[in-house]
Residue frames as qw, qx, qy, qz and C-alpha x, y, z in Angstrom:
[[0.232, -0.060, 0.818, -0.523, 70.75, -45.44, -254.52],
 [0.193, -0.341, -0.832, -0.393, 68.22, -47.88, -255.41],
 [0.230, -0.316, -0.056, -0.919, 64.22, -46.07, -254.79],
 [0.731, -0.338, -0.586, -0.086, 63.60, -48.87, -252.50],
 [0.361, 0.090, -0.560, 0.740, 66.34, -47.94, -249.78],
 [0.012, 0.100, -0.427, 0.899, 65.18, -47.21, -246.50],
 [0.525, -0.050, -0.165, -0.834, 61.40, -47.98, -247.17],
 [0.496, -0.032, 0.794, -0.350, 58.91, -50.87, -245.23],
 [0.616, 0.066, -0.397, -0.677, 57.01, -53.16, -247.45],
 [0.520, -0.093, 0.696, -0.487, 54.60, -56.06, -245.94],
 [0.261, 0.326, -0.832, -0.365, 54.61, -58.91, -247.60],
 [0.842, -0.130, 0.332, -0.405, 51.73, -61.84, -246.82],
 [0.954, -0.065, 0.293, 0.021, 52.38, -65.13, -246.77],
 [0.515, 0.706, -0.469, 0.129, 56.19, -64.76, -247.42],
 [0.785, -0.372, 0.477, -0.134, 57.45, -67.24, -245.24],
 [0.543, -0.175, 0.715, 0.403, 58.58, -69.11, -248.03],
 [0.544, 0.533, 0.647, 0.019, 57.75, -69.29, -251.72],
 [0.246, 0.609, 0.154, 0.738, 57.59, -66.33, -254.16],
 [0.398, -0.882, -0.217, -0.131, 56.62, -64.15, -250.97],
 [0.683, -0.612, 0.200, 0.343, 60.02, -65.13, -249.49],
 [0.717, 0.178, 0.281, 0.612, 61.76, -64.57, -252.65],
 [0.107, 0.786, 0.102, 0.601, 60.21, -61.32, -253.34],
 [0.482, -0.874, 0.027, 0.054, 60.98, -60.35, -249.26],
 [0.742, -0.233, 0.298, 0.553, 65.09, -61.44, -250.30],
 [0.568, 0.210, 0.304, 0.735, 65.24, -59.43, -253.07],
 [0.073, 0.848, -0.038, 0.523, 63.54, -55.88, -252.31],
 [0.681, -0.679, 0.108, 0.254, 65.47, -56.72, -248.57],
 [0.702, 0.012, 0.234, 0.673, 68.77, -56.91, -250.99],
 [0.081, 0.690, 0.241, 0.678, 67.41, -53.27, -252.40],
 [0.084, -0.055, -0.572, 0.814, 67.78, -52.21, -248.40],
 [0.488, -0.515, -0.199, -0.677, 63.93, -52.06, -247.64],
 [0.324, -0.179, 0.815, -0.445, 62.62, -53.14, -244.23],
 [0.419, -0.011, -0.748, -0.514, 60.91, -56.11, -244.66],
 [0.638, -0.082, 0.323, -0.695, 57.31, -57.16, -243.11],
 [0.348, 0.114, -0.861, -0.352, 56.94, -60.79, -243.63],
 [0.642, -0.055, 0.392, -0.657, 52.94, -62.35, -242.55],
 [0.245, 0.317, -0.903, -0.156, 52.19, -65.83, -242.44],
 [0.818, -0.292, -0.132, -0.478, 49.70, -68.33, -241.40],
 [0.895, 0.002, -0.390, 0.214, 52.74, -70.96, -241.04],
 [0.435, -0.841, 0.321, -0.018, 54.27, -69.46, -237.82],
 [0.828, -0.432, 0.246, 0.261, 56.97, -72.01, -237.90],
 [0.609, 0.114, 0.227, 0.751, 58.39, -71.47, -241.18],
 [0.055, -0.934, 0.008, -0.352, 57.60, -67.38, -240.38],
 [0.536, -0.806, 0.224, 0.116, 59.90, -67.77, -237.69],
 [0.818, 0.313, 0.254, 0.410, 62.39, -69.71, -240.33],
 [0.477, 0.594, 0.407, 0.504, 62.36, -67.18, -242.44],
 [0.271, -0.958, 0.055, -0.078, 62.46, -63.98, -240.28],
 [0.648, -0.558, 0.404, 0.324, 66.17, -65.52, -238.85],
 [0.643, 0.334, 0.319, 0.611, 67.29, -65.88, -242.74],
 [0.073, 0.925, 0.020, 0.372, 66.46, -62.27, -243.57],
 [0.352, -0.906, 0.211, 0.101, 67.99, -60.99, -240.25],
 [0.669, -0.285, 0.419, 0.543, 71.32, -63.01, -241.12],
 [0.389, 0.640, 0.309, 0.586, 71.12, -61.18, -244.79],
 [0.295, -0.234, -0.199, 0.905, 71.49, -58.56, -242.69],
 [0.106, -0.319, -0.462, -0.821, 67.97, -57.10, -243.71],
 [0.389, -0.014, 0.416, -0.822, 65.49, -55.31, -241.20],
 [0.402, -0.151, -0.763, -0.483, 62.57, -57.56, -240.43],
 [0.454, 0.023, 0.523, -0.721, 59.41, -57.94, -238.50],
 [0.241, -0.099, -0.963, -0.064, 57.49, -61.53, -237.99],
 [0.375, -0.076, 0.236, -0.893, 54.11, -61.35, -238.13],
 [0.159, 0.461, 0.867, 0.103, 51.09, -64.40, -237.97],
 [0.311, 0.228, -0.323, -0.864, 48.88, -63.61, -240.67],
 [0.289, 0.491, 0.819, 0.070, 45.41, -65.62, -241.69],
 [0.015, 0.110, 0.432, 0.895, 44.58, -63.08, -244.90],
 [0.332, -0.535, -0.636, -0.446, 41.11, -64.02, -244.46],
 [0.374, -0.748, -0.517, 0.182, 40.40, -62.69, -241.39],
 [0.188, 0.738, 0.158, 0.628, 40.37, -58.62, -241.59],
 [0.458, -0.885, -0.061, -0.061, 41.01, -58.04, -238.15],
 [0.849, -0.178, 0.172, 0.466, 44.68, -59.92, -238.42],
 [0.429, 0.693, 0.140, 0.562, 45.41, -57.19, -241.37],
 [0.159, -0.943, -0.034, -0.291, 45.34, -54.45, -238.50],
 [0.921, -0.325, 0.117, 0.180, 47.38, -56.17, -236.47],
 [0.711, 0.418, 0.201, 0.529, 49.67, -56.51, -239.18],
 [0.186, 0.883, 0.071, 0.426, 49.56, -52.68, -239.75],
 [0.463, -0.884, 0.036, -0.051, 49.78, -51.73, -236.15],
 [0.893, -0.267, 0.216, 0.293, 53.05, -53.73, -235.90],
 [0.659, 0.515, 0.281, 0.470, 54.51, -52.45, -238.70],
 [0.033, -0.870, 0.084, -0.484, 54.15, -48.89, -238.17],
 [0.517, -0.852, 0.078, -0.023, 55.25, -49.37, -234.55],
 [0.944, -0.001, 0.244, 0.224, 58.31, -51.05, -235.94],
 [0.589, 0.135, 0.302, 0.737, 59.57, -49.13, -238.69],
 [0.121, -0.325, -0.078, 0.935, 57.14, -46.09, -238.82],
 [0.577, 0.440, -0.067, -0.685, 55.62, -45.81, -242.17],
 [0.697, 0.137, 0.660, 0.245, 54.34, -48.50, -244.59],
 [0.002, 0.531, -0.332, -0.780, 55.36, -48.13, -248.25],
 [0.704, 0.129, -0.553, -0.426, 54.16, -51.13, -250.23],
 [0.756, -0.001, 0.322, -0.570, 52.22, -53.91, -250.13],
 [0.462, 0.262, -0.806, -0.260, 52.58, -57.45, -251.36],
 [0.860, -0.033, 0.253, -0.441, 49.20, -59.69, -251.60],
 [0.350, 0.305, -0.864, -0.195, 51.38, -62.90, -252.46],
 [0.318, -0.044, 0.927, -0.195, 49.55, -65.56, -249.91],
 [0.735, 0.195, -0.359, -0.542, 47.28, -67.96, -251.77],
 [0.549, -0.131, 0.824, -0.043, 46.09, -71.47, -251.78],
 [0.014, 0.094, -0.878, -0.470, 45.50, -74.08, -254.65],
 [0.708, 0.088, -0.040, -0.700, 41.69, -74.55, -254.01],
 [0.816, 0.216, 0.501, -0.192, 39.63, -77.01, -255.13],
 [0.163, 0.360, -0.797, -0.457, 40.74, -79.31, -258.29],
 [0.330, 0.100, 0.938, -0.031, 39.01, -81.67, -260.29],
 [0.032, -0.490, -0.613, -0.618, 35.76, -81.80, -262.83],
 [0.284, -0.308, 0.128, -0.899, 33.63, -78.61, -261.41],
 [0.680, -0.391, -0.347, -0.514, 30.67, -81.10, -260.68],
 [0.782, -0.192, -0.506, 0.310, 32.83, -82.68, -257.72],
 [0.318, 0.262, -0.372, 0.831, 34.06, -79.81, -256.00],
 [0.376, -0.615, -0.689, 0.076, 33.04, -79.00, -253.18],
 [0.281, -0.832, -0.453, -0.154, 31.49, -75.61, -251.17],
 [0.661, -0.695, 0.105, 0.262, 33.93, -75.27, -248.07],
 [0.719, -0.130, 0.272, 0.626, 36.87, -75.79, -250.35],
 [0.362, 0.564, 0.323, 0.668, 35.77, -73.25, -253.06],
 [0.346, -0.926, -0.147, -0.020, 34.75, -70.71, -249.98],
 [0.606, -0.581, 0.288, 0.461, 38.64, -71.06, -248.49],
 [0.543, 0.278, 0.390, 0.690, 39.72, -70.23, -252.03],
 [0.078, 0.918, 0.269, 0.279, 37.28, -67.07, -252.21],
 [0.247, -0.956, -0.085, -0.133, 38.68, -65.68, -248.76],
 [0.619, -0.479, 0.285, 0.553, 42.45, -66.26, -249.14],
 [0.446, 0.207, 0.511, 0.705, 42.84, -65.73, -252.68],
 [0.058, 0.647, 0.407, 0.642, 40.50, -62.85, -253.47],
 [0.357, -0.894, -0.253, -0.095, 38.94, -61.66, -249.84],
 [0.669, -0.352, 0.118, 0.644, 43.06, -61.92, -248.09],
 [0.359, -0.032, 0.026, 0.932, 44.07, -59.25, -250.91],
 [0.015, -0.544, -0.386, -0.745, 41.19, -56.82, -250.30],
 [0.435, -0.861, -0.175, 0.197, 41.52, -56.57, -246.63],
 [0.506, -0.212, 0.078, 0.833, 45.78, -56.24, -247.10],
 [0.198, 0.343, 0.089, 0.914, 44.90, -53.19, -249.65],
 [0.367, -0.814, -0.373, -0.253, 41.70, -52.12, -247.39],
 [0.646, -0.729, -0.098, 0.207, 44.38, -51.80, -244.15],
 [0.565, -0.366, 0.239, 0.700, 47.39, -50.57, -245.93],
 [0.421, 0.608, 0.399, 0.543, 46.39, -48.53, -248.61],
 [0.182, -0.949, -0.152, -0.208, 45.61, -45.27, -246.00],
 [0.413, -0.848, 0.148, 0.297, 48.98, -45.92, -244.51],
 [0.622, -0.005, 0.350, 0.700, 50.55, -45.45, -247.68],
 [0.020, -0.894, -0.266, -0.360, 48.19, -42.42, -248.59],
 [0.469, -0.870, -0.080, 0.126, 49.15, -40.84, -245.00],
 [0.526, -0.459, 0.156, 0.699, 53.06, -40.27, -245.40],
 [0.353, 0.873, 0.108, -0.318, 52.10, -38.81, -248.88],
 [0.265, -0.513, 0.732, 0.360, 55.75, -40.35, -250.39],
 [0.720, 0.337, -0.463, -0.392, 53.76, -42.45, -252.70],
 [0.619, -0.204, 0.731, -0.199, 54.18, -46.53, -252.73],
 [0.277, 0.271, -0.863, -0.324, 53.71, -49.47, -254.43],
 [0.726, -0.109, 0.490, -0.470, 50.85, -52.21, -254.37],
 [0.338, 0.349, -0.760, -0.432, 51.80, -55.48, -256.25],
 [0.858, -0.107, 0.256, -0.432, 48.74, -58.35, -256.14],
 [0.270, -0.308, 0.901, 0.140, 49.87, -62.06, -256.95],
 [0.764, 0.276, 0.167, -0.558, 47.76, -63.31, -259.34],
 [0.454, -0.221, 0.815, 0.285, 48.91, -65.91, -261.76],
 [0.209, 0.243, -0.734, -0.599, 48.94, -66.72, -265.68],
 [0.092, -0.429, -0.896, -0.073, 45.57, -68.47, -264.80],
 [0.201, 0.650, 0.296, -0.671, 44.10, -64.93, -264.07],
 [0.319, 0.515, -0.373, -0.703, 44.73, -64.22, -268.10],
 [0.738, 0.025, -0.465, -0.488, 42.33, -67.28, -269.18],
 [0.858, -0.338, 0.131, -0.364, 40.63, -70.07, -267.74],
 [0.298, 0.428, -0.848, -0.098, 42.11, -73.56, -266.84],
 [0.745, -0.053, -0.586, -0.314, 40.49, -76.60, -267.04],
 [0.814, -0.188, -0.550, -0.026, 40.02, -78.02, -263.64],
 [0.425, -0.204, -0.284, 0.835, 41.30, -75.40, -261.54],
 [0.070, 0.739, 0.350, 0.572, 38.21, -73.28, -261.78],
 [0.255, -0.946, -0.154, 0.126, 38.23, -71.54, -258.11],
 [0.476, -0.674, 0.015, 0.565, 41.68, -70.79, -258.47],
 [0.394, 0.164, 0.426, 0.798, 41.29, -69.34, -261.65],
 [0.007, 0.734, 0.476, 0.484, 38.65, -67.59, -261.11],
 [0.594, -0.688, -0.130, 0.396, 40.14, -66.20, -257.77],
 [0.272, -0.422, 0.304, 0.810, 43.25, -64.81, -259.90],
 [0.062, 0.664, 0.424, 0.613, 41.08, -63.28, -262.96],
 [0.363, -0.877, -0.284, 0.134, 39.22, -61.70, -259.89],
 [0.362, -0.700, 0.170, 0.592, 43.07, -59.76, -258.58],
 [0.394, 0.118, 0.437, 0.800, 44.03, -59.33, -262.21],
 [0.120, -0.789, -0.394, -0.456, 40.47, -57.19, -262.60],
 [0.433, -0.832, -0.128, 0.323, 41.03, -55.75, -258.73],
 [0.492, -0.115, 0.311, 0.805, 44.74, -54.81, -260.20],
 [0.323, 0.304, 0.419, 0.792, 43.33, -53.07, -263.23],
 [0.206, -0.776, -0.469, -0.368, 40.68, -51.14, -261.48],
 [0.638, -0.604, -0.113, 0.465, 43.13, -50.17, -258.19],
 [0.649, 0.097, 0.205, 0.726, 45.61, -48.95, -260.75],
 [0.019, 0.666, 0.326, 0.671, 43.10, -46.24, -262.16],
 [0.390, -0.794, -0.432, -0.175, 42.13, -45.28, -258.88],
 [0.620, -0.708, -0.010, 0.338, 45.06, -44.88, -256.67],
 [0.547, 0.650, 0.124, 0.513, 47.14, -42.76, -259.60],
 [0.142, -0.856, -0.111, -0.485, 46.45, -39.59, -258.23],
 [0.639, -0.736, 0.221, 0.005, 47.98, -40.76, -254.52],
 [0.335, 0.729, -0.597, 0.015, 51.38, -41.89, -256.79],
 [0.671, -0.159, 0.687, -0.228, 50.37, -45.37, -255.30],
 [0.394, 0.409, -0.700, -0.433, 51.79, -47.83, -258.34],
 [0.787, -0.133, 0.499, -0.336, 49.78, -50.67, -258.67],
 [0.392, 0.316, -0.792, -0.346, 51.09, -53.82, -260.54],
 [0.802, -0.261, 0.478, -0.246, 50.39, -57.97, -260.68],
 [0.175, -0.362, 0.895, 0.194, 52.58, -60.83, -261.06],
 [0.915, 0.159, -0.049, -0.368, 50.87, -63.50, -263.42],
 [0.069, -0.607, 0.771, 0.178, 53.50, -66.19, -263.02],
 [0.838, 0.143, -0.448, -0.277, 53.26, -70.05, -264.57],
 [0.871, -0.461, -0.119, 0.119, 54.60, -72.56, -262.77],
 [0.084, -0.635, 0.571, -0.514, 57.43, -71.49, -260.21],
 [0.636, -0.148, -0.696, 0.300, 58.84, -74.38, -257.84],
 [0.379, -0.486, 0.436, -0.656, 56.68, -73.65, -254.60],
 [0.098, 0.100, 0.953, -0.270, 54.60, -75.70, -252.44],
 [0.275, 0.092, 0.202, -0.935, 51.79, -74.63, -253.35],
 [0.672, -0.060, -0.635, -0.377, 50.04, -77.77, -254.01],
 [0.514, -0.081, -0.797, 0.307, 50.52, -78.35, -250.60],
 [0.317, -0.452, 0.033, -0.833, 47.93, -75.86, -249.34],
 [0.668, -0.393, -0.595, -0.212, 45.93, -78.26, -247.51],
 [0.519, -0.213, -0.669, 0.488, 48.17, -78.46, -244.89],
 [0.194, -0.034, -0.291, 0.936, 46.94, -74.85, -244.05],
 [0.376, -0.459, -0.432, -0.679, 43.22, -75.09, -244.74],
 [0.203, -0.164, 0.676, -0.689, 41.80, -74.08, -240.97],
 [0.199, 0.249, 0.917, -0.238, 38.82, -76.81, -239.62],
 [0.467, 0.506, 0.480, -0.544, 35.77, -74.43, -240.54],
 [0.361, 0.620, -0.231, -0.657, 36.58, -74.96, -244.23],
 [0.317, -0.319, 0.893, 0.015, 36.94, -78.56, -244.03],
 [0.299, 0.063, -0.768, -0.564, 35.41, -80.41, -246.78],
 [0.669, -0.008, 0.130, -0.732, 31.86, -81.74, -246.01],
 [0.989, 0.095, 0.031, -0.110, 32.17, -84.82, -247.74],
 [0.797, -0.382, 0.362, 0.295, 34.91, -87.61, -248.47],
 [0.004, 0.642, -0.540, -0.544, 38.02, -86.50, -250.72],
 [0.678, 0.654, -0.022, -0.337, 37.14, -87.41, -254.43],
 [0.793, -0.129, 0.368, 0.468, 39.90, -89.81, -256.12],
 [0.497, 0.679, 0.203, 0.500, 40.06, -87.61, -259.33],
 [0.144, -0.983, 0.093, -0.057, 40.75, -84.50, -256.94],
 [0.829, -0.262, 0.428, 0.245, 44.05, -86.67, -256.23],
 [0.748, 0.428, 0.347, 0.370, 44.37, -87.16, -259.80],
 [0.300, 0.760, 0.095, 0.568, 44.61, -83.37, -260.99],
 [0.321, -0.930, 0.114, -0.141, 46.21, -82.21, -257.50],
 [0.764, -0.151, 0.377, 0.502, 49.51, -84.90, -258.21],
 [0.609, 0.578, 0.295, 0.457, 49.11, -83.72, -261.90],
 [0.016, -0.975, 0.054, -0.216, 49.54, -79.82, -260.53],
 [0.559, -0.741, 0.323, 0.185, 52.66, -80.57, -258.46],
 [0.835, 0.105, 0.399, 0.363, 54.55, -82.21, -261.55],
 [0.260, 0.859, 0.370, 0.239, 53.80, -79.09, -262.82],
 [0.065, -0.965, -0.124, -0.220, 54.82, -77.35, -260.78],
 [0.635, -0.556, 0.437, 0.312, 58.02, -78.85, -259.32],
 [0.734, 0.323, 0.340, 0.492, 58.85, -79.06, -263.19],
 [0.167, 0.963, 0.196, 0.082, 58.94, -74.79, -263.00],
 [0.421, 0.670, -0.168, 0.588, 61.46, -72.00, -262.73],
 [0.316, 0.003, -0.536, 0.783, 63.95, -71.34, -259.73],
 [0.283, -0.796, -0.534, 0.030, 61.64, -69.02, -257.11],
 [0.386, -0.651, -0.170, 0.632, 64.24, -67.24, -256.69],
 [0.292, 0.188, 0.440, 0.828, 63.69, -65.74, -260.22],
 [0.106, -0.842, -0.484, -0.211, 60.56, -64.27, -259.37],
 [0.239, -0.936, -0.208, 0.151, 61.53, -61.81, -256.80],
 [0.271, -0.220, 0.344, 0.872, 64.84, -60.29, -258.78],
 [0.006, 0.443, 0.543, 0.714, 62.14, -59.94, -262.13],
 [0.401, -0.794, -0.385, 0.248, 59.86, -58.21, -259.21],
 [0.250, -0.656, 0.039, 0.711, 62.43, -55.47, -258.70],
 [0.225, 0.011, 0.623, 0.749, 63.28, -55.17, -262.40],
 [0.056, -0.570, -0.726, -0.381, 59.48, -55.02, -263.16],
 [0.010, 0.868, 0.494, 0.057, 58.77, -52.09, -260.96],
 [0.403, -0.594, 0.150, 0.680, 61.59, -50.14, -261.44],
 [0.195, -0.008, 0.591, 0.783, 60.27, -50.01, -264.64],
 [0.423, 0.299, 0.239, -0.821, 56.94, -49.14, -263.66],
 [0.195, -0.002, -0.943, -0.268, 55.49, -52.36, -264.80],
 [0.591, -0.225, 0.284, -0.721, 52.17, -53.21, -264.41],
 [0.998, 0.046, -0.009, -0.042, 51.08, -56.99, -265.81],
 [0.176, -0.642, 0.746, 0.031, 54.61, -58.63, -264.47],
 [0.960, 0.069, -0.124, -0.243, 55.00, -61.65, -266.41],
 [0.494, -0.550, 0.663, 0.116, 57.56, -64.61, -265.59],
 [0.568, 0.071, 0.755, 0.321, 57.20, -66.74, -268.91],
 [0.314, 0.527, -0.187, -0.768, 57.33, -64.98, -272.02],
 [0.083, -0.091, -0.898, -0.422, 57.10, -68.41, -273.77],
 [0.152, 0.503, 0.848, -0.069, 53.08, -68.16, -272.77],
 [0.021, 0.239, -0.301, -0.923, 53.06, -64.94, -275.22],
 [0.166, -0.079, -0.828, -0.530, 51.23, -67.18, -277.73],
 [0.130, -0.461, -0.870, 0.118, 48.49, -68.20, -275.76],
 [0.011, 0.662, 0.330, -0.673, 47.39, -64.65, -274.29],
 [0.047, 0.277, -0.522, -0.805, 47.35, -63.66, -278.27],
 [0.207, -0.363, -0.876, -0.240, 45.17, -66.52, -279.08],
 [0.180, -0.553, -0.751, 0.312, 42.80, -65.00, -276.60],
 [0.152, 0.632, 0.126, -0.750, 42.85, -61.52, -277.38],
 [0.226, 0.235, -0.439, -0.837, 42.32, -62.39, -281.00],
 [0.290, -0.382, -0.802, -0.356, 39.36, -64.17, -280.18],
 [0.044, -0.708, -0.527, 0.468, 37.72, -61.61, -277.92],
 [0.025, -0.277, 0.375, 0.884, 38.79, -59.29, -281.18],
 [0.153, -0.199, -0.891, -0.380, 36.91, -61.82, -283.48],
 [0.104, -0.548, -0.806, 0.201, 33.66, -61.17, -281.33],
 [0.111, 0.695, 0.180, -0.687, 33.70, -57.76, -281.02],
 [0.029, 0.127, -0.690, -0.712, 34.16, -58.00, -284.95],
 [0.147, -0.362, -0.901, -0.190, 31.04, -60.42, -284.93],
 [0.029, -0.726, -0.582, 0.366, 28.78, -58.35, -282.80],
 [0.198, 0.417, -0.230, -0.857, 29.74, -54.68, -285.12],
 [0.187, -0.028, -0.674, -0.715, 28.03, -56.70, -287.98],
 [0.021, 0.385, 0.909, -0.158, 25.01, -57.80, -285.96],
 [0.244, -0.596, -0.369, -0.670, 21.55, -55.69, -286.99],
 [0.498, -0.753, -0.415, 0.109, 20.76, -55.51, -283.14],
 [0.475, -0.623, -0.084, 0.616, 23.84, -53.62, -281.99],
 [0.388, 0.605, 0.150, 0.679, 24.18, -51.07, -285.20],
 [0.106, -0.868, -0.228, -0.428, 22.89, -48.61, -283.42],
 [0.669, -0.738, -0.012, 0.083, 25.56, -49.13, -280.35],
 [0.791, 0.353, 0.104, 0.489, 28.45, -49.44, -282.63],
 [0.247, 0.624, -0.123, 0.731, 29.34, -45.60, -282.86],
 [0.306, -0.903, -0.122, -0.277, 28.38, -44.86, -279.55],
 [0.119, 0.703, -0.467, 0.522, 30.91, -42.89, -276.85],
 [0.735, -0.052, -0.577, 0.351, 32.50, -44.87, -274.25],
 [0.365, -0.698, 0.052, -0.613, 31.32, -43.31, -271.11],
 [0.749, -0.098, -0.576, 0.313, 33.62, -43.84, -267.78],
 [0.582, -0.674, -0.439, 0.120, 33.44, -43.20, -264.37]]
C-alpha cells in the first residue's frame, strides 16, 4: 500500500496547473486532497474533477498572502478529514518582467507576498498540525529552476524562488527531528498559465504607473516559453516518485544539469580565489561553527 493512503495533504493554489497535477496524482496514491485557490471558479472546477476521480476533496478560497486565510484553510481541513499530513506551497505569480530599472514597487511587493510571504504563512499554519498527530509528514515548497541562478529580467521572481530554495534548505535541517520531510520542486518551463498571473493581482497591488511596452515584450517572450514546456501532468507523477524516494531538490529537466555545474564551478573557482588571498589566510583553516 502506497505511504500516502489514507493521509490529507493541502495543496495552495491547485486549482489548476502543477498544483492540480500534483493534487491528481498523490489523490491517485488515495490521499485526501485539500485544494486552496484564489480563482474560486476554477477551485470549484477542479474540486468536481477530483471528486469524479473518485478522490476525497475539500474546496477552499485561498489568497496565500493573507495569513489569516491560512487558518481558515487549516480549520477546514482538520474539520474535514481530521489530521493534516503535508503541505504543498505551489501558488505563485510571474511578477514583474522587464529591465530592473522599469519595474515597478506594487508589482515587485505582490511577488514578495505570494511567492515568498504565501509559503511562510502555509508552513507557519500547518507545520504544528503536522507536529501534533506525531505520524510525521511531508512539506514540498515550489520553487523553480530560477531559484538555482539568476535570470535576466525576471529578477522578483527569481529572487522570490532562490528565497524558498534557501527556506527549503534551512526547514529541512530543522524539522528532521519531527520526521517532517522537507523537499522543493525547481521545475523549467511546464505548460501552465502562469504568465497569466495578472488576471489575479488584487487592486492594492496595482501598478502605480502606466504598463511599460518592454514589460509586454519579455512577458509574450515568457509564455512562448512556456507553452513550448513539458505536459503538467508530468510534474505531479515525478512528485510522487521524488518523495518516495526521499528526494529533496526535485528536478523536472535533467537537460539543465549543465548549467547548475557551470555555477557551482564558479562559486568553486572563488572559494579557490579567496584561499590564496593574504587577507583570509588566517580564516582558511578555521572550524565551521553551526547553529
Amino acid at each position: 500500500m502506497s505511504k500516502f493512503a489514507g493521509k490529507t495533504a493541502v495543496i495552495s493554489g491547485g486549482a489548476e496547473g502543477i498544483g492540480f497535477s500534483i493534487a491528481q496524482a498523490l489523490g491517485a496514491q488515495k490521499m485526501n486532497i485539500v485544494i486552496a485557490d484564489i480563482d474560486e471558479k476554477n477551485l470549484e472546477k477542479a474540486g468536481l474533477e477530483l471528486e469524479a476521480s473518485g478522490i476525497p476533496v475539500l474546496t477552499v478560497a485561498l489568497d496565500v498572502a493573507i495569513e489569516d486565510q491560512w487558518q481558515e484553510v487549516a480549520d477546514q481541513a482538520v474539520v474535514r478529514f481530521g489530521k493534516v499530513h503535508m503541505l504543498v506551497n505551489n501558488a505563485g505569480v510571474g511578477g514583474e518582467t522587464g529591465p530592473l530599472e522599469s519595474q515597478d514597487k506594487n508589482g515587485w511587493q505582490w511577488t514578495l507576498d505570494v511567492n515568498l510571504m504565501g509559503v511562510v504563512y502555509g508552513a507557519k499554519v500547518m507545520t504544528p498540525l503536522i507536529k501534533l498527530h506525531g505520524e510525521g509528514g511531508w512539506i514540498l515548497n515550489v520553487a523553480s529552476m530560477a531559484g538555482m541562478g539568476g535570470t535576466p529580467y525576471l529578477g522578483a521572481y527569481t529572487a522570490t524562488k532562490a528565497a524558498v530554495v534557501a527556506l527549503s534548505e534551512s526547514w529541512a535541517g530543522e524539522l528532521e527531528e519531527n520526521d517532517i520531510h522537507v523537499s522543493v520542486l525547481c521545475p523549467a518551463f511546464v505548460q501552465t498559465r502562469i504568465y497569466e498571473s495578472e488576471r489575479n493581482r488584487p487592486e492594492k497591488y496595482q501598478s502605480d504607473s502606466a504598463p511599460k511596452s518592454e514589460q509586454g515584450f519579455f512577458a509574450n517572450s515568457a509564455k512562448q516559453m512556456v507553452e513550448s514546456g513539458i505536459d503538467v501532468s508530468i510534474v505531479g507523477n515525478r512528485v510522487v516518485e521524488a518523495l518516495n524516494d526521499k528526494e529533496f531538490y526535485i528536478f523536472t529537466h535533467p537537460n539543465y544539469r549543465s548549467l547548475i555545474q557551470e555555477r557551482a564551478a564558479a562559486i568553486d573557482e572563488a572559494f579557490a580565489k579567496s584561499e590564496k588571498s593574504s587577507l583570509l589566510k588566517n580564516i582558511a583553516d578555521q572550524k565551521i561553527e553551526m547553529p
